[in-house]
MIVEX-723428 format. One record per residue: x, y, z of N, C-alpha, C, O in turn; residue number from 1; residue in one letter. Coordinates in steps of 0.2 Angstrom, whole numbers, padded with zeros to 4 digits. Last residue first. Layout:
// residues N
<pt n_c1="X" n_c2="Y" n_c3="Z" ca_c1="X" ca_c2="Y" ca_c3="Z" c_c1="X" c_c2="Y" c_c3="Z" o_c1="X" o_c2="Y" o_c3="Z" i="NUM" aa="A"/>
...
END
This chain:
// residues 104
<pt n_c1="-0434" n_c2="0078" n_c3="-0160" ca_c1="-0429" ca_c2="0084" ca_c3="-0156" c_c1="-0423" c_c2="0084" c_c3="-0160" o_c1="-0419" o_c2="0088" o_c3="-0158" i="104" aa="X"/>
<pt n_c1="-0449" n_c2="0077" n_c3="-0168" ca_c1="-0441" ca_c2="0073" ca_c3="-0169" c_c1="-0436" c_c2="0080" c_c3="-0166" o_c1="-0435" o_c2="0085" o_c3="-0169" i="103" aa="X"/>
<pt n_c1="-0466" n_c2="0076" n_c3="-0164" ca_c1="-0458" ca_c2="0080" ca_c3="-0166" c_c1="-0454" c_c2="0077" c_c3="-0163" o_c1="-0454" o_c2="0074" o_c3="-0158" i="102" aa="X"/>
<pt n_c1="-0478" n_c2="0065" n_c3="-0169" ca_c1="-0471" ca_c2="0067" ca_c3="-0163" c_c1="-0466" c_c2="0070" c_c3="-0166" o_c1="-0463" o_c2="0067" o_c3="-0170" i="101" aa="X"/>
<pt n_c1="-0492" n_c2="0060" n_c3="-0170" ca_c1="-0487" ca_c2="0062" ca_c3="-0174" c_c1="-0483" c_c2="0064" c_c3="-0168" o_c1="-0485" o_c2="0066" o_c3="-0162" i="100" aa="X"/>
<pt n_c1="-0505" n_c2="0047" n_c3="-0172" ca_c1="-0504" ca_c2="0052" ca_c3="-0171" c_c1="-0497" c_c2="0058" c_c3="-0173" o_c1="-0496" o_c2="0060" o_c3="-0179" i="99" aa="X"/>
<pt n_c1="-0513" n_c2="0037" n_c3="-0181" ca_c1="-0515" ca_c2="0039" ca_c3="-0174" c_c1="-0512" c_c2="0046" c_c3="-0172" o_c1="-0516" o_c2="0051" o_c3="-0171" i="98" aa="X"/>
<pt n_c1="-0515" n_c2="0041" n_c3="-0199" ca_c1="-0512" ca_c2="0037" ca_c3="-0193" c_c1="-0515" c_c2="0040" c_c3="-0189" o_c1="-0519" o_c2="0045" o_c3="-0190" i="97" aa="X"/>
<pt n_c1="-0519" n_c2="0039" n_c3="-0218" ca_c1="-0520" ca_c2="0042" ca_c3="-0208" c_c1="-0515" c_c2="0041" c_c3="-0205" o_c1="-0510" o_c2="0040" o_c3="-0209" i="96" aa="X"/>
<pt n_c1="-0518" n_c2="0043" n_c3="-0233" ca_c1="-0513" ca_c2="0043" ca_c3="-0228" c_c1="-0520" c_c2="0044" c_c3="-0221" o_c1="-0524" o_c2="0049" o_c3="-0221" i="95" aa="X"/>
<pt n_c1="-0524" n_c2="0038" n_c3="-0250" ca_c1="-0525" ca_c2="0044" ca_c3="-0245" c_c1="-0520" c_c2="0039" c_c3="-0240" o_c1="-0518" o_c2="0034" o_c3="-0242" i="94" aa="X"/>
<pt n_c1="-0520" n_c2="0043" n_c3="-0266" ca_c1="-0516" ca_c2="0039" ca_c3="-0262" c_c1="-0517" c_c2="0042" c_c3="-0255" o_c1="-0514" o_c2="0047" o_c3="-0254" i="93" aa="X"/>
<pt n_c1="-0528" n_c2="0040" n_c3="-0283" ca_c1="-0525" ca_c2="0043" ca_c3="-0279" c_c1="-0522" c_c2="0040" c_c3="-0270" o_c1="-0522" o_c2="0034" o_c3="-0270" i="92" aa="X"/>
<pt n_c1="-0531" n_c2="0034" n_c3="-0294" ca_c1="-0525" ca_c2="0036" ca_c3="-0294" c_c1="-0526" c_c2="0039" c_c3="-0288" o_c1="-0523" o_c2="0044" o_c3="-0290" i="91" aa="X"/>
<pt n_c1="-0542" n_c2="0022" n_c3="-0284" ca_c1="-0540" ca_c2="0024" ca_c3="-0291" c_c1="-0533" c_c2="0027" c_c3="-0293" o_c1="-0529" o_c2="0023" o_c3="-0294" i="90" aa="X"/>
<pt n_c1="-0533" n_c2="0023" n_c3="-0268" ca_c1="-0541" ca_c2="0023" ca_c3="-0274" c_c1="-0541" c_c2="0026" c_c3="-0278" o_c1="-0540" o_c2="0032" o_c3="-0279" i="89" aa="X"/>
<pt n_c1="-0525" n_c2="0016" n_c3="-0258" ca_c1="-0524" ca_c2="0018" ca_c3="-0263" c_c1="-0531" c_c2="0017" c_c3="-0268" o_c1="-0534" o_c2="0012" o_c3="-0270" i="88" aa="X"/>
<pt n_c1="-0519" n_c2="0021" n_c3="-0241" ca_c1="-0523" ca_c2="0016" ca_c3="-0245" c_c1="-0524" c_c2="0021" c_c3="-0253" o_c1="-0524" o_c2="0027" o_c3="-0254" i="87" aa="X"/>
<pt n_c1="-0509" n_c2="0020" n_c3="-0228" ca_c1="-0514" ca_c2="0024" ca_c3="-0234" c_c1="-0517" c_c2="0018" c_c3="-0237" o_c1="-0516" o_c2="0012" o_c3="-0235" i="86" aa="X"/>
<pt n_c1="-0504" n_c2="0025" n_c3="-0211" ca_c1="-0505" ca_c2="0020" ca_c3="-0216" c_c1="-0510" c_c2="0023" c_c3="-0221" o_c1="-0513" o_c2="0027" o_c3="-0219" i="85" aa="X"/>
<pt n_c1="-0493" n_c2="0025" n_c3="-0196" ca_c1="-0494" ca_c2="0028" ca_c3="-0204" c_c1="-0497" c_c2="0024" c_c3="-0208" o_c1="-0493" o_c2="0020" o_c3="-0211" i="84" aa="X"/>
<pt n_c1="-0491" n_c2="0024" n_c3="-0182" ca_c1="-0495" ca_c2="0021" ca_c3="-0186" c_c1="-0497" c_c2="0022" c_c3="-0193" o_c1="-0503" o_c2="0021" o_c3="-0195" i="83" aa="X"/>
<pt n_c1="-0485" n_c2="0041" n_c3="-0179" ca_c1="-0487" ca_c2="0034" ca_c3="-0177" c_c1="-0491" c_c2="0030" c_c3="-0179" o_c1="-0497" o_c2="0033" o_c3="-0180" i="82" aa="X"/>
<pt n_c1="-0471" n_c2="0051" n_c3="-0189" ca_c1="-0478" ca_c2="0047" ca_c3="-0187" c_c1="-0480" c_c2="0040" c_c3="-0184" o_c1="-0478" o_c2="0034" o_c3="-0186" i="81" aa="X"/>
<pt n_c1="-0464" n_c2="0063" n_c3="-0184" ca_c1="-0463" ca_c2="0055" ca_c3="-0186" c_c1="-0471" c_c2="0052" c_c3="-0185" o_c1="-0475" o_c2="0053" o_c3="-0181" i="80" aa="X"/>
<pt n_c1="-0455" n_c2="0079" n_c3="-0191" ca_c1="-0462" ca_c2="0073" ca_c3="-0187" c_c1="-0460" c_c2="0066" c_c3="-0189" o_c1="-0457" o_c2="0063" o_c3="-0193" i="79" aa="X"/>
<pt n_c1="-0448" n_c2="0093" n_c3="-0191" ca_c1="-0448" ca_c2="0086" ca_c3="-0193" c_c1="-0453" c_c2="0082" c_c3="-0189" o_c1="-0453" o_c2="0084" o_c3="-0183" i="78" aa="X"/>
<pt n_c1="-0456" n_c2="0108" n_c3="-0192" ca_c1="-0453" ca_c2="0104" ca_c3="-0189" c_c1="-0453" c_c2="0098" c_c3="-0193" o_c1="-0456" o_c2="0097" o_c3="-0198" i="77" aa="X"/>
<pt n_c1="-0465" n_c2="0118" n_c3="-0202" ca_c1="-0458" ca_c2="0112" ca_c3="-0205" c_c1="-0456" c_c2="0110" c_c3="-0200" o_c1="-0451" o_c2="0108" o_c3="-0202" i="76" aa="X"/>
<pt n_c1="-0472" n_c2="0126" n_c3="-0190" ca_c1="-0473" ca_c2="0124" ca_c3="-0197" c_c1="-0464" c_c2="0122" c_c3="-0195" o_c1="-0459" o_c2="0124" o_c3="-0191" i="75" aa="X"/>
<pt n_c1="-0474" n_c2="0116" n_c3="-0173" ca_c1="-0472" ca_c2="0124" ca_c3="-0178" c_c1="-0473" c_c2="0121" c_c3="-0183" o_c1="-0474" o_c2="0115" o_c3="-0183" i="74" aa="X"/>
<pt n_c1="-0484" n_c2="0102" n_c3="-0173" ca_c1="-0478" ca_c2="0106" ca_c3="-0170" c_c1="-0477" c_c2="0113" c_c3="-0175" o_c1="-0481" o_c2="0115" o_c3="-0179" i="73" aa="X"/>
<pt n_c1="-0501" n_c2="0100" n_c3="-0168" ca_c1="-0497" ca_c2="0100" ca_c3="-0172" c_c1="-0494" c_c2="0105" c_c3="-0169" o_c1="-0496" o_c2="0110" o_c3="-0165" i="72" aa="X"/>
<pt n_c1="-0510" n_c2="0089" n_c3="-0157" ca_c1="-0505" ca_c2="0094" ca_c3="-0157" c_c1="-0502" c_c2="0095" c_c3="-0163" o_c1="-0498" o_c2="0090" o_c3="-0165" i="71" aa="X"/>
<pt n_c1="-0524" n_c2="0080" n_c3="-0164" ca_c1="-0519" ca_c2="0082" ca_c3="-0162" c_c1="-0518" c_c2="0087" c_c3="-0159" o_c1="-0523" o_c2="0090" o_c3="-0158" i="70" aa="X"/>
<pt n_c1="-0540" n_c2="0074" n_c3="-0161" ca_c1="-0536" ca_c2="0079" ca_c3="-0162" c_c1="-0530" c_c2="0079" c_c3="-0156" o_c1="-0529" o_c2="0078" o_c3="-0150" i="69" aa="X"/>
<pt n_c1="-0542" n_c2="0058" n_c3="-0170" ca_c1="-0540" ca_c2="0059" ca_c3="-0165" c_c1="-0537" c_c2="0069" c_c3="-0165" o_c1="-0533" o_c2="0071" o_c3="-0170" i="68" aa="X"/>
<pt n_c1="-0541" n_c2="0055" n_c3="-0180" ca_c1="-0547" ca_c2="0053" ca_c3="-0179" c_c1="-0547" c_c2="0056" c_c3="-0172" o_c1="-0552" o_c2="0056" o_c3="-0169" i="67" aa="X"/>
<pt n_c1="-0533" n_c2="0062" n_c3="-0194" ca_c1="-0531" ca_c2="0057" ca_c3="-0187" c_c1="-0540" c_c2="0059" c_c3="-0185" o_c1="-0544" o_c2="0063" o_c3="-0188" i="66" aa="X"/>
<pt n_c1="-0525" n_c2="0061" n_c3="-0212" ca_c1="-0528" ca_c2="0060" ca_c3="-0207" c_c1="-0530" c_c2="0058" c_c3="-0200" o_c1="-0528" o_c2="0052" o_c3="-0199" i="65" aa="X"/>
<pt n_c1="-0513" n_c2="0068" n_c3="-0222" ca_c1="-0513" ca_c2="0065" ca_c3="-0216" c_c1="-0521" c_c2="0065" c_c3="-0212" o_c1="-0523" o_c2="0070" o_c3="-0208" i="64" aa="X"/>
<pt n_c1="-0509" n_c2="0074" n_c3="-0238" ca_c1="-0513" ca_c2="0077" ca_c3="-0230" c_c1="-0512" c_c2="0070" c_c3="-0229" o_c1="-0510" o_c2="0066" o_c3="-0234" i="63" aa="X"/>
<pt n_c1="-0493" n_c2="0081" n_c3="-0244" ca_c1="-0497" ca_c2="0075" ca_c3="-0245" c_c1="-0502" c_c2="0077" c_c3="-0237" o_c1="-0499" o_c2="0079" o_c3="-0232" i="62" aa="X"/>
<pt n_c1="-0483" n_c2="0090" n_c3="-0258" ca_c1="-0485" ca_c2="0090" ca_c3="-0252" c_c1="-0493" c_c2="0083" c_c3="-0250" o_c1="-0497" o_c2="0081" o_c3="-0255" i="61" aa="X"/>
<pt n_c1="-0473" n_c2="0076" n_c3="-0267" ca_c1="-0477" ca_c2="0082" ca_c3="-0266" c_c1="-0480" c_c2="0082" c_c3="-0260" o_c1="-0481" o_c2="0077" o_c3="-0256" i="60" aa="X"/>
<pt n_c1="-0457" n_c2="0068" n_c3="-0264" ca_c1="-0465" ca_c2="0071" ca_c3="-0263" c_c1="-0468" c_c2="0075" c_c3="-0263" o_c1="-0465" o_c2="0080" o_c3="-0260" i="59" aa="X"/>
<pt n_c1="-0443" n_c2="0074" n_c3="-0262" ca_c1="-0446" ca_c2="0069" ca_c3="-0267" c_c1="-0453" c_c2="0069" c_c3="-0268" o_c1="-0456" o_c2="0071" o_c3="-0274" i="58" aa="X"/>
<pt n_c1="-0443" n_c2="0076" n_c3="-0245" ca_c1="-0441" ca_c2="0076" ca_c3="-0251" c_c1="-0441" c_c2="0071" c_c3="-0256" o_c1="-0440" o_c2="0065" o_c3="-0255" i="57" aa="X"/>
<pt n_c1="-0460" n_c2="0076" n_c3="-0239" ca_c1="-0453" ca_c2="0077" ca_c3="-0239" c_c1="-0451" c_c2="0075" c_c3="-0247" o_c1="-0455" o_c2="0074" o_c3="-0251" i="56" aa="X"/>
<pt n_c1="-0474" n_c2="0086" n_c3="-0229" ca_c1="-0469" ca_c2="0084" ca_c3="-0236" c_c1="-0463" c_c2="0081" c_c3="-0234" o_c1="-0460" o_c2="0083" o_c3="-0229" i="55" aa="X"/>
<pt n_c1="-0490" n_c2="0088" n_c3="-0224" ca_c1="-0484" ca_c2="0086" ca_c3="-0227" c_c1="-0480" c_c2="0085" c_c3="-0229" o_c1="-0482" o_c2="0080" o_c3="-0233" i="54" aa="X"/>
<pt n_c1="-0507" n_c2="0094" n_c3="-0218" ca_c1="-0502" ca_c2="0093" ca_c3="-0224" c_c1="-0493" c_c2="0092" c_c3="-0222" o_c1="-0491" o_c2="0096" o_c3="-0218" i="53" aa="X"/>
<pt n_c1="-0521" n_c2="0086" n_c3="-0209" ca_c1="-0515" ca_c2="0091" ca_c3="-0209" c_c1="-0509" c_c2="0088" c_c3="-0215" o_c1="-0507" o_c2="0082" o_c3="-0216" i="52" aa="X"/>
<pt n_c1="-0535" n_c2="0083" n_c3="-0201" ca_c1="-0531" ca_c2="0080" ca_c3="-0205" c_c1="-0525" c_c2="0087" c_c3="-0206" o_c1="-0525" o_c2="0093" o_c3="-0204" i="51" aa="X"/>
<pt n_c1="-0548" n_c2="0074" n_c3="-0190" ca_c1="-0543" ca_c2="0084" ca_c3="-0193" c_c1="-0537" c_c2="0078" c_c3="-0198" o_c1="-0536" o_c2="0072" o_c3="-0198" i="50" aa="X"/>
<pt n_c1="-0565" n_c2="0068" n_c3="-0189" ca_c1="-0557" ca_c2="0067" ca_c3="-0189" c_c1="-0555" c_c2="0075" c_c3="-0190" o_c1="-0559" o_c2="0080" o_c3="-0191" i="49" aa="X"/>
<pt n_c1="-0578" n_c2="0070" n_c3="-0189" ca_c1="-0576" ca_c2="0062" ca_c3="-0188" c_c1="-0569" c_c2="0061" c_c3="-0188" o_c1="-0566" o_c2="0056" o_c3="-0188" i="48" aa="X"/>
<pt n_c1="-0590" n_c2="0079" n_c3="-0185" ca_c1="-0582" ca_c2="0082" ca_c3="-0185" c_c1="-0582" c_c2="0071" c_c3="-0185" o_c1="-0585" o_c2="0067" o_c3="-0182" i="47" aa="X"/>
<pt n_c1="-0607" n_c2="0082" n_c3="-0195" ca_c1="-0600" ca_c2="0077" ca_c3="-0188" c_c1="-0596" c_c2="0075" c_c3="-0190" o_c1="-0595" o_c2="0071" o_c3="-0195" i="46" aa="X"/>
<pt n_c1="-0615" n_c2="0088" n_c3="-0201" ca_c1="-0610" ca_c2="0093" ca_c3="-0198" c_c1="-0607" c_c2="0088" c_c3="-0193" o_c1="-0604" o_c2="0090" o_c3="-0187" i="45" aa="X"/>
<pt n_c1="-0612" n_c2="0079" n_c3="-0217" ca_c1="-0617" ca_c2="0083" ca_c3="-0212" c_c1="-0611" c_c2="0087" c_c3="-0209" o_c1="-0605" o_c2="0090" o_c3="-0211" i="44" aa="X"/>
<pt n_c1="-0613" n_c2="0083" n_c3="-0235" ca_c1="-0611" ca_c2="0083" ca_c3="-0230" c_c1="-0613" c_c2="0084" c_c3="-0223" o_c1="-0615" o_c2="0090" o_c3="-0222" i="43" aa="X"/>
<pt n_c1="-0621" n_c2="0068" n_c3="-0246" ca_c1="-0621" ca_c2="0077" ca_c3="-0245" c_c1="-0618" c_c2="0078" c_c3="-0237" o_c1="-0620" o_c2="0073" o_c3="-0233" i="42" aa="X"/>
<pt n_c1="-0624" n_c2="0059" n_c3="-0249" ca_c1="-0619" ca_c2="0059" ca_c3="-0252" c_c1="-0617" c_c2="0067" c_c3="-0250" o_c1="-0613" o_c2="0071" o_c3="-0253" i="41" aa="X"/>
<pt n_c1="-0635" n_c2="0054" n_c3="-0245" ca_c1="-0636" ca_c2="0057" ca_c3="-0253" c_c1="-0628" c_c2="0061" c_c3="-0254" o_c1="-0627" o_c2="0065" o_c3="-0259" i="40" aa="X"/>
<pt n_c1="-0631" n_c2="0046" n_c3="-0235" ca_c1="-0632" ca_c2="0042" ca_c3="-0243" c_c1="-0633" c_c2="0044" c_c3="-0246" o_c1="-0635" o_c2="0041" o_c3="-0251" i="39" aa="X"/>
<pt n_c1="-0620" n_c2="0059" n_c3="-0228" ca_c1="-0624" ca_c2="0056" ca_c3="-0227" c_c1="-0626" c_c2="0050" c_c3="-0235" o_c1="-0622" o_c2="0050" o_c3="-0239" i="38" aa="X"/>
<pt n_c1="-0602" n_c2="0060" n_c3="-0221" ca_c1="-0609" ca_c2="0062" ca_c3="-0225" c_c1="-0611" c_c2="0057" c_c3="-0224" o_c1="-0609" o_c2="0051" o_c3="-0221" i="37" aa="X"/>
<pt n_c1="-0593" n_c2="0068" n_c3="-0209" ca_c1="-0595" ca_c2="0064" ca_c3="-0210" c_c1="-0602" c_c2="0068" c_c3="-0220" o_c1="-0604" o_c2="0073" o_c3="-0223" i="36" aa="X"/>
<pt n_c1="-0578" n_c2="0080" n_c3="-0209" ca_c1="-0585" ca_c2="0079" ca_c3="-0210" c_c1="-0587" c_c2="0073" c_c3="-0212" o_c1="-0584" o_c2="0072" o_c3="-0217" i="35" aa="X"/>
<pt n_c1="-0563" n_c2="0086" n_c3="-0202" ca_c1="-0566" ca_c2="0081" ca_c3="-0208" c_c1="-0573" c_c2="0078" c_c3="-0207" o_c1="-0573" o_c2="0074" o_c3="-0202" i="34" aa="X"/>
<pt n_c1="-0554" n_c2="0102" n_c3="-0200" ca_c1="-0557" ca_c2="0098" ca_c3="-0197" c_c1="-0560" c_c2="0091" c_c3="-0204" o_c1="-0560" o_c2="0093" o_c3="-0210" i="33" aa="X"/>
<pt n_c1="-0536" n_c2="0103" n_c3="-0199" ca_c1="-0543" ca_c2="0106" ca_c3="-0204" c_c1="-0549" c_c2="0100" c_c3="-0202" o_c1="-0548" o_c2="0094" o_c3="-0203" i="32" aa="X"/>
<pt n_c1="-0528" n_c2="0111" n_c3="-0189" ca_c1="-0531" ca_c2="0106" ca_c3="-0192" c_c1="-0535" c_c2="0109" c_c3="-0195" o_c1="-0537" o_c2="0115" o_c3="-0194" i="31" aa="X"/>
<pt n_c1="-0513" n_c2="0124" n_c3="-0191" ca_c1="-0520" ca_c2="0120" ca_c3="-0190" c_c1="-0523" c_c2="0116" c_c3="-0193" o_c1="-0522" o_c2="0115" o_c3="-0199" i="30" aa="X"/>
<pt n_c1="-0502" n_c2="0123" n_c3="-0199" ca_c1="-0501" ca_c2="0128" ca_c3="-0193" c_c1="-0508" c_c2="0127" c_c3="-0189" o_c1="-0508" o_c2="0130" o_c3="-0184" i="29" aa="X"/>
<pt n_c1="-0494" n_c2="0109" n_c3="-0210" ca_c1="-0500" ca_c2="0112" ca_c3="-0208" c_c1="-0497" c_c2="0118" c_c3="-0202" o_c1="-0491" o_c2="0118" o_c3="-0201" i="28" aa="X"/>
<pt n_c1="-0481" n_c2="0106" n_c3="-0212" ca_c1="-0484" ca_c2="0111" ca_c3="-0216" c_c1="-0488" c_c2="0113" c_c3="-0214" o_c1="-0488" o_c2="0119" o_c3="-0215" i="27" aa="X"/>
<pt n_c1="-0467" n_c2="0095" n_c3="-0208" ca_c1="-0474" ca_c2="0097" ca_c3="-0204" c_c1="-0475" c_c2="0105" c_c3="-0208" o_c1="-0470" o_c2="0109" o_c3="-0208" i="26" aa="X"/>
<pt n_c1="-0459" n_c2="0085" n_c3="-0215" ca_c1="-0459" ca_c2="0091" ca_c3="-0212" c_c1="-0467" c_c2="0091" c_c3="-0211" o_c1="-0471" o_c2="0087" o_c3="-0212" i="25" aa="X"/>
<pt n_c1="-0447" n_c2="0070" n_c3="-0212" ca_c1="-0452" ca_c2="0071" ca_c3="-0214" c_c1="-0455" c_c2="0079" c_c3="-0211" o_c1="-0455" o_c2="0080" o_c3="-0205" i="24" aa="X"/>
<pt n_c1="-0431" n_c2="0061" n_c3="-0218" ca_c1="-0436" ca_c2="0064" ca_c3="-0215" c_c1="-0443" c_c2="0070" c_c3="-0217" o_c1="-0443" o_c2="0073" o_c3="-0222" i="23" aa="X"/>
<pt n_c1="-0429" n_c2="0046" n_c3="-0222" ca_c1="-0430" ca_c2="0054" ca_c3="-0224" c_c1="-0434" c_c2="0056" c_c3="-0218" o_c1="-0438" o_c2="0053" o_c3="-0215" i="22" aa="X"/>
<pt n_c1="-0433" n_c2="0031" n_c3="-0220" ca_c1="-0424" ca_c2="0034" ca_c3="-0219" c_c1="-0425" c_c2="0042" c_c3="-0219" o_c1="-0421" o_c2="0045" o_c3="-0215" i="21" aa="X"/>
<pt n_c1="-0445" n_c2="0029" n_c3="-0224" ca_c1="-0445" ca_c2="0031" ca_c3="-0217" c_c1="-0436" c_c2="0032" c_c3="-0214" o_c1="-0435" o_c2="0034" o_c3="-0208" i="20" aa="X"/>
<pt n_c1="-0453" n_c2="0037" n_c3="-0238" ca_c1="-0448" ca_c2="0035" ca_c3="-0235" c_c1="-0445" c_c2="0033" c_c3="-0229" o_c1="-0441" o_c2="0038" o_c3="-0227" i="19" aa="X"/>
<pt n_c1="-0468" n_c2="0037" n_c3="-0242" ca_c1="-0467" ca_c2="0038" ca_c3="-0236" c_c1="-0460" c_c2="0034" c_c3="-0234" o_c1="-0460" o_c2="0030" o_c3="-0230" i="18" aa="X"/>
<pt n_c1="-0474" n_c2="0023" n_c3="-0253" ca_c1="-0474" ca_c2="0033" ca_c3="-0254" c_c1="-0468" c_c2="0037" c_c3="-0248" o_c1="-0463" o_c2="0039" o_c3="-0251" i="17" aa="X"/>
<pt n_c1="-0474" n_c2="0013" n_c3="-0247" ca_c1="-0473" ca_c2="0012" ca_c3="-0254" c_c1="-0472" c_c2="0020" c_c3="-0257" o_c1="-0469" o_c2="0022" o_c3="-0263" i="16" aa="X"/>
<pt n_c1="-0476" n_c2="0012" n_c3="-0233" ca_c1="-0470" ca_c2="0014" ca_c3="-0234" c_c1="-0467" c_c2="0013" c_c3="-0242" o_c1="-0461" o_c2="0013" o_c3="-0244" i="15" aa="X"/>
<pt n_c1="-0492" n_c2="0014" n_c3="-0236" ca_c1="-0488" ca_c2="0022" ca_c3="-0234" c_c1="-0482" c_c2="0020" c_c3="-0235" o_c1="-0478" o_c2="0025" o_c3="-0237" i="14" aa="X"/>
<pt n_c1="-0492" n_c2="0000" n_c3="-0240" ca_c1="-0497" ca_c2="0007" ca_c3="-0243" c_c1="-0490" c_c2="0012" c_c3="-0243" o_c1="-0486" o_c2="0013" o_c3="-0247" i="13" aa="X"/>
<pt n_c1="-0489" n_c2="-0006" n_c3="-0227" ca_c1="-0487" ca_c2="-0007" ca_c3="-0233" c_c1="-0487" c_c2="0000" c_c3="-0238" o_c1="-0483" o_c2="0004" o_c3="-0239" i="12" aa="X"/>
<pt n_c1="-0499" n_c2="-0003" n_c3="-0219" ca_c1="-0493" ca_c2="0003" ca_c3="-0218" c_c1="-0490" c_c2="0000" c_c3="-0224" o_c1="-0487" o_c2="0005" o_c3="-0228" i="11" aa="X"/>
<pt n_c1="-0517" n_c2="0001" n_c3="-0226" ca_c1="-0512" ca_c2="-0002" ca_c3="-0222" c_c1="-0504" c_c2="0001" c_c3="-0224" o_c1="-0503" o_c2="0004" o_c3="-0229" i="10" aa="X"/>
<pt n_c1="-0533" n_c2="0004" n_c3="-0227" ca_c1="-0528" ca_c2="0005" ca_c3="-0225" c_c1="-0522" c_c2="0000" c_c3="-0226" o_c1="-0524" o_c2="-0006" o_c3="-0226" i="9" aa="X"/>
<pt n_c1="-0542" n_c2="-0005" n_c3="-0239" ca_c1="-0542" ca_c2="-0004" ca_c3="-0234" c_c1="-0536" c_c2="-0001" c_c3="-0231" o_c1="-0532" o_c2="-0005" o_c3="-0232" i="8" aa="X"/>
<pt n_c1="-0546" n_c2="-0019" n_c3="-0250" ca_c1="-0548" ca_c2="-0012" ca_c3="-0250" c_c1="-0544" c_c2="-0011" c_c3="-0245" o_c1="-0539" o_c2="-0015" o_c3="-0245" i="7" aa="X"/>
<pt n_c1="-0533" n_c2="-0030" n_c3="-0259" ca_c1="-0539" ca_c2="-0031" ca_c3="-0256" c_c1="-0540" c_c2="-0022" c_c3="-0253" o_c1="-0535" o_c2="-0019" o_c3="-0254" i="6" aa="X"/>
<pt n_c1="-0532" n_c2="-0038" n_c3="-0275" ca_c1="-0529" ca_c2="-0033" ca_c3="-0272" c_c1="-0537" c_c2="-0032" c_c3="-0266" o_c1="-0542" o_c2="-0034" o_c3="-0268" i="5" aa="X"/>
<pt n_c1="-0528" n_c2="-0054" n_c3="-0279" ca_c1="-0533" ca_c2="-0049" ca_c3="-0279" c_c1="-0531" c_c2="-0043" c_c3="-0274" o_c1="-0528" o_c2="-0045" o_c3="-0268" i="4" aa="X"/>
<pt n_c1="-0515" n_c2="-0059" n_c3="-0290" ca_c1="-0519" ca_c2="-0059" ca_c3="-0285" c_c1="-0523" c_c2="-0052" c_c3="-0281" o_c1="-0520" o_c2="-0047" o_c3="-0282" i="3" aa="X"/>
<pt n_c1="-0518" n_c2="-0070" n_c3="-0304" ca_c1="-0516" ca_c2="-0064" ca_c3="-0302" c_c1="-0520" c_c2="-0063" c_c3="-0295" o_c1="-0526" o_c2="-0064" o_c3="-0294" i="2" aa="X"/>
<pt n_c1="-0510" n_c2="-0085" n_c3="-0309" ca_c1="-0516" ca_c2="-0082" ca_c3="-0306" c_c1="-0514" c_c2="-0075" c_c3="-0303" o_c1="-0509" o_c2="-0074" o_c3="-0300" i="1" aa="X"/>
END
C-alpha cells in the first residue's frame, strides 16, 4: 500500500533540498513584498509576507518566504535559517520560515 503524501509545509521538505552541513548565502539587498488574492484569483493589495533569494552550493538560487519583515544581512553574508520549511507542488519546491541570522 502506497502512502499518501499529505499538503503543507514542513522541515523534512527543506532538509530534502537545503544542506544544513553547507553553508548557506544571502542574495537578496531587499524584501520583495508578497500580495494576498482574491477567488478571481486576481491580486489584491494586502502585504501577507516578503520573501528573499538564496543559495548554496549545488542549488540554484531558491526565494524564501517570511510572514514576518525581516532584516536582511549585506549581499552573500552566510545565514541560517529559523524554522526552515517547503513544501513541494507539482514540480516545484516553495521554502518559508520565521526568520534568519547571520552566521559571524
Amino acid at each position: 500500500m502506497r502512502a499518501i503524501k499529505r499538503g503543507g509545509y514542513s522541515p523534512q521538505v527543506a532538509s530534502n533540498y537545503v544542506d544544513p552541513s553547507k553553508p548557506v548565502y544571502s542574495l537578496s539587498v531587499e524584501l520583495t513584498e508578497k500580495f494576498a488574492y482574491d477567488e478571481q484569483n486576481k491580486r489584491t493589495n494586502e502585504v501577507i509576507g516578503h520573501s528573499a533569494w538564496f543559495t548554496q552550493e549545488g542549488l540554484p538560487p531558491f526565494e524564501v518566504k517570511f510572514i514576518e519583515e525581516i532584516k536582511l544581512p549585506k549581499y552573500l553574508s552566510i545565514v541560517e535559517f529559523d524554522n526552515l520549511m517547503a513544501v513541494e507542488v507539482s514540480y516545484n519546491v516553495y521554502f518559508k520560515a520565521d526568520s534568519i541570522n547571520e552566521v559571524k
